[in-house]
C-alpha positions as CSV (number, residue, x, y, z in Angstrom):
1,X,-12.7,21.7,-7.9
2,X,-13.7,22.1,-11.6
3,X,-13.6,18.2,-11.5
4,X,-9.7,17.6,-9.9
5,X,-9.0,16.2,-6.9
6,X,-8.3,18.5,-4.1
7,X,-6.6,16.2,-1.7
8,X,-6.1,12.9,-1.3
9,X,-7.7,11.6,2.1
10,X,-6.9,8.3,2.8
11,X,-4.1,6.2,1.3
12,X,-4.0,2.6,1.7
13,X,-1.2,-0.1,1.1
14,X,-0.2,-3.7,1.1
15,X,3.4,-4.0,0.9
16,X,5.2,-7.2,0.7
17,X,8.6,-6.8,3.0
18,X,11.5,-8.4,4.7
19,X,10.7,-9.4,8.4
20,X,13.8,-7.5,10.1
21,X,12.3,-4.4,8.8
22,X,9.8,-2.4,11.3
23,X,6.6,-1.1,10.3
24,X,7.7,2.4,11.3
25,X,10.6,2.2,9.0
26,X,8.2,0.7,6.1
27,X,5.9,3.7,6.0
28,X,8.3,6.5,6.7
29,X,10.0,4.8,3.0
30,X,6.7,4.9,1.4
31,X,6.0,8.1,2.1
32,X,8.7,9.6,0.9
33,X,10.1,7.5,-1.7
34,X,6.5,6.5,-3.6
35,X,3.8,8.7,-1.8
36,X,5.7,12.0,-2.3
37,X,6.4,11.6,-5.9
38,X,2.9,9.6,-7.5
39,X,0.9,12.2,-5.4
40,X,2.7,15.1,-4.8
41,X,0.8,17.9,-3.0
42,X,-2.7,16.5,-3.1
43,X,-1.3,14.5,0.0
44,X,-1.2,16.7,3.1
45,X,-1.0,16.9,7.0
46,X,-4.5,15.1,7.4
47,X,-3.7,12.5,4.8
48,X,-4.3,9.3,6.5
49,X,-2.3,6.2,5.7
50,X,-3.7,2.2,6.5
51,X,0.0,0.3,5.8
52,X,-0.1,-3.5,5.8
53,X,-3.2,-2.6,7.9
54,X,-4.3,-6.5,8.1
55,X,-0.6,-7.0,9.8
56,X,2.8,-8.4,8.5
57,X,2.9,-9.3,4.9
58,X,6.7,-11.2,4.8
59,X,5.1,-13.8,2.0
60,X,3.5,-13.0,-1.0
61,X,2.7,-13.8,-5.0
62,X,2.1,-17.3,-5.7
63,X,4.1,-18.8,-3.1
64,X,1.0,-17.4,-1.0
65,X,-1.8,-18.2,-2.0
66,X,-1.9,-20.8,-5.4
67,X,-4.7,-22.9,-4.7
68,X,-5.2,-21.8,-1.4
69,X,-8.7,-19.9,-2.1
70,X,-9.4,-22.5,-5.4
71,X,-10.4,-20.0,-6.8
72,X,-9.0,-16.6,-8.8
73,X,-8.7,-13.6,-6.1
74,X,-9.0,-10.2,-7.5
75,X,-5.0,-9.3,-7.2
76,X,-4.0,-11.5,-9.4
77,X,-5.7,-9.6,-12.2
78,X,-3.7,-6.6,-11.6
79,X,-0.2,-5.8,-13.2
């Protein structure tokens, strides 16, 4: 509306985390401890959320994947 954002629809993550935490417990901390406060109310009840939705992601960085690909993969250009 008068070119903002009205909602968000769809939020998706990949979060690095330890393996004795459950998946459950991983978004229920996203939501409120990152979610909540980078997008405030344009989240709602419909908002859906895609966590780690390629399944457990215990190892990251360069321990993961240096050299695996041979090539640069588009995350390592970020941050």
């Amino acid at each position: 509306e008068d070119g903002k954002p009205l909602r968000i629809d769809t939020i998706v993550l990949a979060v690095q985390h330890n393996p004795d935490v459950l998946n459950e417990q991983i978004v229920s901390d996203l939501k409120e401890q990152v979610v909540k406060g980078v997008c405030g109310s344009l989240v709602d009840e419909n908002t859906k959320y895609h966590v780690n939705a390629t399944g457990i992601f215990e190892t990251g960085g360069p321990e993961a994947d240096t050299g695996v690909t041979g090539r640069k993969i588009i995350v390592d250009t970020y941050g």
